[in-house]
Short mmCIF file of the C-alpha atoms (twelve columns), coordinates in Angstrom:
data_MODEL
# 
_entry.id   MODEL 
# 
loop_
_atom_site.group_PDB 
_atom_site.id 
_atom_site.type_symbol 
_atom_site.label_atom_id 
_atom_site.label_alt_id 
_atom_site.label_comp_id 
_atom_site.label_asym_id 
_atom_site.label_seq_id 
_atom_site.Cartn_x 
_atom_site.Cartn_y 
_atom_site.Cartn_z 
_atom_site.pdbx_PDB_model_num 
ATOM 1  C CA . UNK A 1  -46.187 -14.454 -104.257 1 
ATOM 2  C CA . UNK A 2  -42.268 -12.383 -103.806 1 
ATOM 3  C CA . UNK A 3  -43.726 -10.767 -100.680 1 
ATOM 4  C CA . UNK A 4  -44.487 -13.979 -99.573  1 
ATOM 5  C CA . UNK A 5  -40.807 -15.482 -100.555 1 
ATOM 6  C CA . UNK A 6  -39.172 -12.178 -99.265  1 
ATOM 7  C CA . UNK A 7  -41.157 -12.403 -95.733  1 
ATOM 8  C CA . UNK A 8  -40.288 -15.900 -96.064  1 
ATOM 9  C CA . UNK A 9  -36.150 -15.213 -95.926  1 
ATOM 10 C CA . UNK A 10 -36.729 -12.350 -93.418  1 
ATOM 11 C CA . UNK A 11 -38.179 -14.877 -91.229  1 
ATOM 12 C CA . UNK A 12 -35.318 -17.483 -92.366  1 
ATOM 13 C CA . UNK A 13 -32.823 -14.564 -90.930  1 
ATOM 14 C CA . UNK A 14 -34.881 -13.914 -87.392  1 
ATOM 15 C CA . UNK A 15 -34.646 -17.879 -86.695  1 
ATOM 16 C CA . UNK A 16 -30.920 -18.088 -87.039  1 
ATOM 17 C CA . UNK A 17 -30.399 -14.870 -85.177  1 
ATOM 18 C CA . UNK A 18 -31.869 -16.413 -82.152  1 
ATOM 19 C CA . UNK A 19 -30.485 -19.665 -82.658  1 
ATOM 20 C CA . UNK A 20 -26.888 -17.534 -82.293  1 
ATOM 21 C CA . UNK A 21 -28.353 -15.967 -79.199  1 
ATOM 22 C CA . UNK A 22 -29.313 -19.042 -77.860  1 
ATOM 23 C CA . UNK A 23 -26.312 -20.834 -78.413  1 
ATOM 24 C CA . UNK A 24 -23.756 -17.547 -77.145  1 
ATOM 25 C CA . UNK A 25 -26.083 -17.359 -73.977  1 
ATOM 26 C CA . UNK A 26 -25.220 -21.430 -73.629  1 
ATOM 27 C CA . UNK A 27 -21.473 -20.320 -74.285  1 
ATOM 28 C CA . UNK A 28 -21.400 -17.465 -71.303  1 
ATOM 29 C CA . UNK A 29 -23.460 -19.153 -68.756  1 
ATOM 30 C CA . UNK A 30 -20.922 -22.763 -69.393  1 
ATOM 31 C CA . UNK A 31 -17.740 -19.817 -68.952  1 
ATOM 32 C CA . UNK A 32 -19.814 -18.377 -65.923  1 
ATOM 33 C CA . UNK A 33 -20.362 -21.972 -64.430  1 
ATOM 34 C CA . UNK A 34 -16.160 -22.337 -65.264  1 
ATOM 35 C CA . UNK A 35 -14.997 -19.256 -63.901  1 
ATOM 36 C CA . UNK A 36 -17.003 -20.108 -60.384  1 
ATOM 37 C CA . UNK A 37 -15.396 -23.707 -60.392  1 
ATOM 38 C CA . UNK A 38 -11.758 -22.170 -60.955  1 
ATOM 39 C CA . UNK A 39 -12.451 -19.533 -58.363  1 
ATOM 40 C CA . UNK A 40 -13.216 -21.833 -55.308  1 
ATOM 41 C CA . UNK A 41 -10.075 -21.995 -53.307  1 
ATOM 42 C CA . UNK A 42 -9.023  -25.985 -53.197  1 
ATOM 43 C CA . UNK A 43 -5.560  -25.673 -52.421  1 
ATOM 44 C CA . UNK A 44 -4.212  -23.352 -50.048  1 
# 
């Protein structure tokens, strides 16, 4: 029964890891997508 509630947490851990994976990969590809809109040259 505590193996079961300690693999339990351990896999409690593992989901939010990759939920903040996810959401930093969100967060670099939306400053990617930025960067490319501030680098086109509209005014010269």
């Amino acid at each position: 029964m505590s193996k079961m509630l300690i693999f339990y947490e351990k896999l409690k851990l593992i989901i939010k890891s990759i939920k903040v994976c996810i959401i930093i990969n969100e967060l670099s590809g939306v400053n990617i997508i930025y960067q490319m809109i501030n680098n086109t040259p509209n005014s010269s």
